[in-house]
N, C-alpha and C positions, 0 to 999 in steps of 0.2 A: 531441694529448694526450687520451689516455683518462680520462673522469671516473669516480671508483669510486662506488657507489651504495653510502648509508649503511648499515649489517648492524643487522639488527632484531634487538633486544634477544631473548636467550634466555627471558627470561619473558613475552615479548609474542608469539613465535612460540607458545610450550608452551599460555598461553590460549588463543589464536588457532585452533591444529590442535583442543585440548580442545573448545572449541564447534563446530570444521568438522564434526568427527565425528559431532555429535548428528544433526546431517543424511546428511552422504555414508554412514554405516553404517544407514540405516533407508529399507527397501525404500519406504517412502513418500515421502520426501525425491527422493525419483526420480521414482517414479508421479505426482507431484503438479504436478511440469511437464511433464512427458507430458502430464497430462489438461490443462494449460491453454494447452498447444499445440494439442491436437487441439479443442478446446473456442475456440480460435479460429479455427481452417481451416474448422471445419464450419457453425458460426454464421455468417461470415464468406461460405462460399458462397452460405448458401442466403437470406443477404441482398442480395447481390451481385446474384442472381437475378433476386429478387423486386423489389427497390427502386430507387429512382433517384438520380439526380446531383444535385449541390446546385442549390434552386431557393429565388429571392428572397420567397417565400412560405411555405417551409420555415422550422421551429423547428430543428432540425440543420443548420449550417451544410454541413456535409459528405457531406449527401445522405442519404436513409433503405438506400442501398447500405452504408452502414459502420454498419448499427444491431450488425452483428455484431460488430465491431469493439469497440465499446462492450460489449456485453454477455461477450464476454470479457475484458475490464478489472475488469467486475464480477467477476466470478470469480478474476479472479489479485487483486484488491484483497481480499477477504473469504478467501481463503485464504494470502496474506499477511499479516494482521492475526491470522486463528486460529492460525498454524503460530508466530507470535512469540511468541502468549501462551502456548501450550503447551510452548511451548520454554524459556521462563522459569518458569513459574507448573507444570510439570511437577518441576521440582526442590524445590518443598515437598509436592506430594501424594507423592514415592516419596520423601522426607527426605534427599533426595541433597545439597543447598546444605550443609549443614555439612562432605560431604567434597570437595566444589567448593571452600568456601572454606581450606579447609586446604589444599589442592593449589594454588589460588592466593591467596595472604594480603592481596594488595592489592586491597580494593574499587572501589578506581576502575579499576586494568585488570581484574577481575571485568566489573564494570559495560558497562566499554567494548567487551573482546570479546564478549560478548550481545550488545551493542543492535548492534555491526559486524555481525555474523556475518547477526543479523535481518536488515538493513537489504541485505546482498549477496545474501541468498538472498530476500527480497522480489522483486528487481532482476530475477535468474535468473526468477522465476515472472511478471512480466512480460515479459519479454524473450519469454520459450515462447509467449505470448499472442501478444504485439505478432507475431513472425514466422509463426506460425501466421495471423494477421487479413491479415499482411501477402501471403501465398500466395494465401490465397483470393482478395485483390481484385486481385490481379496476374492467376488464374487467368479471373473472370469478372466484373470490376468497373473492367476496366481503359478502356472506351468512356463509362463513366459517371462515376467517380471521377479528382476534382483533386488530382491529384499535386503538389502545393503547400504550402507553408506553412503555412497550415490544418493540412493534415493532421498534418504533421511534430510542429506543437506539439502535436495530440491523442498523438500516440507519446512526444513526452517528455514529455508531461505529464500522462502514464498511467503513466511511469517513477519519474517523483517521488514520484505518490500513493501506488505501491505501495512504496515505500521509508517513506515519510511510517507509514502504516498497517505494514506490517511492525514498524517501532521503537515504534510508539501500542501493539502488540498485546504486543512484551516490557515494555515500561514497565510497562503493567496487570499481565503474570503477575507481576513484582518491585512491583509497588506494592500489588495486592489479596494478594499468598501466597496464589495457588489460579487454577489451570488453565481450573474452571468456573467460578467467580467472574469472569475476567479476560475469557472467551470470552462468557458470559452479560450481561457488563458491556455490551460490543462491538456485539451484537446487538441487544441492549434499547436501547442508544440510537441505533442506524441506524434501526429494524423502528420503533418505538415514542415514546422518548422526543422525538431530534430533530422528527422529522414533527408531533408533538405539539404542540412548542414552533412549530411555521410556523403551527400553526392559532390559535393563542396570539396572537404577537405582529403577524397578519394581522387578527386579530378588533379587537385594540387599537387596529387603525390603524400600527403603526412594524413594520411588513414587511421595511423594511430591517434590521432589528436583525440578521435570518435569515444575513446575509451574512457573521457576527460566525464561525456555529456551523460544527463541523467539515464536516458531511455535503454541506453550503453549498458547505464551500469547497474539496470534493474534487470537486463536478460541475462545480465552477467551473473547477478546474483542469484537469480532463480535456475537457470539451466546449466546446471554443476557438471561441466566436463564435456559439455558439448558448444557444436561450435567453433572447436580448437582450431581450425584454418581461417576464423574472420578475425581481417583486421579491426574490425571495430570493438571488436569485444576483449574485456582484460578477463583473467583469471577470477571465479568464485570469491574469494578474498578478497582481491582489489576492487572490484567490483562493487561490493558489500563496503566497503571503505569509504568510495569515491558518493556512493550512493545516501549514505550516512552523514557524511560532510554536504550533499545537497541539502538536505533535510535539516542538521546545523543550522545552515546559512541565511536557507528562507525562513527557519524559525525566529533566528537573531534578529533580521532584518524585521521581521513583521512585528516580532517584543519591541523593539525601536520605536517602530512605527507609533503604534499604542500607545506608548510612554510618553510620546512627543505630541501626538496630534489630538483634542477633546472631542469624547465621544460622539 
């Protein structure tokens, strides 16, 4: 017996294509995981290279061979979290949301296909990373680099973060109304505010607090097993936890938002 597979509601489809497009029809949305593929084959080489295998007196569980690895995470996290809030927070700077919400009258699927659409095209800008890093240390990291477990959770749990930040970054464009406001917001508290805050609640004495904040619990979630001597950083799991629940929160808040205030 063949089972049929449920037919997606015609107004969940018509949203759903409406924000695919914002991406697939702009020369960037393409370019942008180009560059974070190529941005991790080459970082990825030329660490491979240089650095070594994981050693029990390493802070990188994973060897200073995958620094590359990591540093295109950076790159697809911080260009998944910009490309979210410009993709939301771009529909009050060109006044375009009042013929968005006309074309679709329901807020909540409004709401849901953004934060979806973010949160698959974060996925895709990790993914071009992750396969790019993953070239490189197949190409010249493969005598040094544990193909193991470890590794696996630093790939999905570089997966998460960039979904995690992709949906933080539309939340902001729908919760601030403004593109630079949303991106501005993003930066100031990675670059600025949180680091800020580590020096803050180290000085106090309750260092752990640090484990609470987003920044915390995104290196937590991506750099699986290292780090074990910083107070700021909680375990992989918790991590991933604390970092999910940010993502929650600024979602709820900005579905709120929406629901309350006219387009």
């Amino acid at each position: 017996m063949i089972l049929a597979l449920p037919e997606v509601p015609v107004a969940v489809r018509r949203a759903a294509y409406s924000e695919i497009r914002r991406y697939s029809t702009r020369r960037s949305g393409w370019m942008l995981a180009a560059i974070c593929a190529a941005v991790g084959l080459v970082t990825t080489l030329v660490s491979a290279h240089t650095g070594s295998g994981p050693q029990s007196s390493g802070q990188i569980a994973t060897g200073t061979a995958t620094v590359g690895l990591y540093l295109a995470l950076i790159v697809a996290l911080v260009a998944s979290a910009v490309t979210g809030a410009l993709s939301t927070g771009g529909e009050y700077r060109y006044e375009s949301m009042p013929l968005t919400a006309l074309f679709i009258p329901d807020r909540d699927l409004l709401f849901g296909a953004k934060l979806a659409v973010a949160a698959v095209y974060s996925l895709v800008l990790a993914l071009s990373a992750e396969i790019g890093a993953a070239l490189g240390l197949l190409a010249l990291g493969r005598d040094k680099v544990d193909f193991g477990l470890r590794l696996v959770g630093v790939f999905g749990g570089g997966l998460l973060a960039a979904i995690c930040w992709g949906v933080i970054g539309a939340s902001l464009g729908l919760l601030l109304r403004s593109e630079s406001l949303a991106v501005l917001a993003i930066i100031g508290w990675a670059v600025v505010a949180e680091p800020l805050l580590w020096l803050i609640v180290k000085g106090i004495g309750i260092a752990g607090v640090a484990v609470l904040l987003p920044d915390s619990a995104t290196i937590g979630t991506v750099a699986v097993g290292s780090f074990t001597r910083s107070s700021f950083l909680a375990p992989s799991a918790a991590s991933a936890v604390v970092l999910v629940l940010w993502t929650a929160a600024l979602g709820t808040l900005s579905w709120w938002y929406l629901r309350k205030r006219e387009a």
